[in-house]
Each structure stands twice: as C-alpha cells, then as structure tokens.
C-alpha positions as CSV (number, residue, x, y, z in Angstrom):
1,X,94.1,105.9,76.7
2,X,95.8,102.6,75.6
3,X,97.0,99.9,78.1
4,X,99.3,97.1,77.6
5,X,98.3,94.1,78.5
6,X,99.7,90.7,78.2
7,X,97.4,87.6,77.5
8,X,97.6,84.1,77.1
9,X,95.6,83.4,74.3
10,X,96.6,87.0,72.1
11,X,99.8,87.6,73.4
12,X,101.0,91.3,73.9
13,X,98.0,93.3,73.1
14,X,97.1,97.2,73.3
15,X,93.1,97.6,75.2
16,X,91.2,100.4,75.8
17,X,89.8,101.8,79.2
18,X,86.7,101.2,77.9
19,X,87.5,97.6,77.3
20,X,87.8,97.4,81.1
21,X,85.2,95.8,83.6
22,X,85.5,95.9,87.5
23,X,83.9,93.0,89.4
24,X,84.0,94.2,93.3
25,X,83.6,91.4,94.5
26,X,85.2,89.9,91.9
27,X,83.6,86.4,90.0
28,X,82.9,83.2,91.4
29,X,85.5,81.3,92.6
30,X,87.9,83.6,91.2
31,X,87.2,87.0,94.4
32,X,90.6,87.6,94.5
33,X,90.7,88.8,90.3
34,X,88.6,91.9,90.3
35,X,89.3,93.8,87.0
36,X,88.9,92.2,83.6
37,X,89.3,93.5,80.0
38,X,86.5,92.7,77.4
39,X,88.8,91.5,74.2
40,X,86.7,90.7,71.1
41,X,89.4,88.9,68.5
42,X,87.0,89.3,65.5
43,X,83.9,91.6,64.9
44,X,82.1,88.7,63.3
45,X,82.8,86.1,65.8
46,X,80.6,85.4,68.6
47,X,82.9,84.9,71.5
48,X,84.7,87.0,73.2
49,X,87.1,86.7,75.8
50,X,86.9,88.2,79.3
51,X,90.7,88.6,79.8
52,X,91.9,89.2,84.1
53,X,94.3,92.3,84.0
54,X,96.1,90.8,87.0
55,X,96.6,87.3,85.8
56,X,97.7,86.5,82.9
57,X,96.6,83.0,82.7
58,X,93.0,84.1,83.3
59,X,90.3,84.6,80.5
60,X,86.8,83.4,79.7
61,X,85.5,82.3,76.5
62,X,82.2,84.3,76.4
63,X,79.2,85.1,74.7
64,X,75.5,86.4,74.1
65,X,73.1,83.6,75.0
66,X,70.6,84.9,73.3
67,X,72.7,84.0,69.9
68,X,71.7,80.9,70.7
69,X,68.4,81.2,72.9
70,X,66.7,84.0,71.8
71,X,63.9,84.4,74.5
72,X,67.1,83.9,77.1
73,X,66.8,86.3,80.5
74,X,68.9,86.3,82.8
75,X,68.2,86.2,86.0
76,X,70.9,88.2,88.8
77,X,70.5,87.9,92.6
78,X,72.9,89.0,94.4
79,X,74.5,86.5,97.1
80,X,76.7,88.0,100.2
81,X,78.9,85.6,102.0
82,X,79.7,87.4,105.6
C-alpha cells in the first residue's frame, strides 16, 4: 500500500508500509514522534534518512557504521524513565 507523505528535504513523496518504523517510546528527545519512514534517496548512497510521518520538519541523516567501522557493535540497553 502506498502512502503520501510530505518531507522537507524530498518534497511530496509516495512510501511504502514497509518503509515504516514505530518507535514506542519514540527517540530521544524527540518521545512525542513515534512513527518514522526509512527513505533511501539513492541505492548507492550511504545515507538514508529517517523521515517522522507526523512532522514534517523532522528527519535524520543516517547510516551503517560499520561502512565506516567495520568491527562496530552496537550496544542497546534499554532506559525507563517513570
């Protein structure tokens, strides 16, 4: 299923569900954004963008770390603010 979504940096753009990432708790700084869409502008280019479906003005450059440190893990712990 195709979804409209407008962006900043693209403009008008047609996604995917599968493009679509949901962050309960949504990301740092940013709790109140919870759903994202994964937008890749070029095959071939490493960075990404990690677009907020409910703000326009909100998107992430991203990319693999290990592109540029290849023995990169991440480490994930989980942190729960009550």
């Amino acid at each position: 299923m195709a979804i409209e979504l407008v962006t900043k940096p693209f403009g008008k753009i047609q996604i995917s569900d599968k493009q679509l990432i949901y962050f309960r708790d949504g990301l740092l700084g940013f709790e109140m954004q919870k759903q994202y869409a994964l937008i890749e502008d070029s095959p071939d280019n490493p960075f990404k963008w990690l677009q907020s479906t409910e703000n326009t003005d909100l998107a992430f450059v991203i990319m693999q770390p290990q592109l540029f440190s290849p023995k990169y893990i991440p480490s994930i712990i989980r942190i729960r603010m009550t």
